[in-house]
N, C-alpha and C positions, 0 to 999 in steps of 0.2 A: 504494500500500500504506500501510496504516497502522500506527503503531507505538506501543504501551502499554507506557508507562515507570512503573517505582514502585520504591521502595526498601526498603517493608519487607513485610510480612503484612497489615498493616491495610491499605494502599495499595490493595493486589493485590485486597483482598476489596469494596473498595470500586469498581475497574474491573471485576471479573467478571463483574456483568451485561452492563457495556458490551461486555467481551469477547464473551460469550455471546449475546450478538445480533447480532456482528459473524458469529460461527461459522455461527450460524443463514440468518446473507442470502448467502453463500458472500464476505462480502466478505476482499483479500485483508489479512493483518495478521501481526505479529511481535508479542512481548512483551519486554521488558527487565528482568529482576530486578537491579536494581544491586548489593544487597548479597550477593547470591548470586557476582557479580562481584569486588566488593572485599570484601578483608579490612578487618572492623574500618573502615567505610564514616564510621561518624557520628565520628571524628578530622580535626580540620583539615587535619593533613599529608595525608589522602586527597581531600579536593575537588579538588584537580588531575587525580588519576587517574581523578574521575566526567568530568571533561571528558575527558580524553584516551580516555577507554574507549568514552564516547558518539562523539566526534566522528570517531572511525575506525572506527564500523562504521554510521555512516551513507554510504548509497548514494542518490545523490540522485537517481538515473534509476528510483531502486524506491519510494524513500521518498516518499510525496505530503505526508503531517499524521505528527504526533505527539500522542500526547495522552499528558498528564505528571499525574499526582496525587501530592500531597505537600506538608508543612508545614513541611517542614526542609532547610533549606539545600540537601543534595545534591542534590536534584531543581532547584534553579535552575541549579547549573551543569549541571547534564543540560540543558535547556531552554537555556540561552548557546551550545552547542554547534550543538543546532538552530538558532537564530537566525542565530547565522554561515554554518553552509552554506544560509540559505535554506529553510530547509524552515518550513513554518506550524505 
């Protein structure tokens, strides 16, 4: 399975083809809205909880890839979380 991570509107609109063709080949996928997750996400004292939000609901027996868009910080530690469990 694959999983499309982003944190704002721009992000998301900029995966939605990718999305949309992933919909289209029946392949299997999730999405991630970070900010919809954390409150007030773009605060320093919150990059901890993007890691900690990302790295307990990844399932590594579902999760094959991630693919992450983004210019800002949060989405790297979204992406450290992946790395640690493994996943590409």
């Amino acid at each position: 399975m694959i999983t499309f991570v982003y944190a704002n509107r721009a992000e998301q609109s900029i995966l939605q083809p990718v999305i949309d063709a992933a919909r289209e080949r029946n392949v299997a996928f999730t999405t991630l809205d970070l900010s919809a997750a954390i409150k007030d996400i773009e605060l320093d004292k919150n990059l901890g909880k993007v890691y900690d939000l990302v790295y307990g609901k990844i399932d590594q027996d579902k999760t094959s890839v991630a693919v992450l868009v983004g210019d800002r910080r949060e989405v790297m530690f979204a992406a450290l979380a992946y790395f640690v469990k493994g996943v590409k």
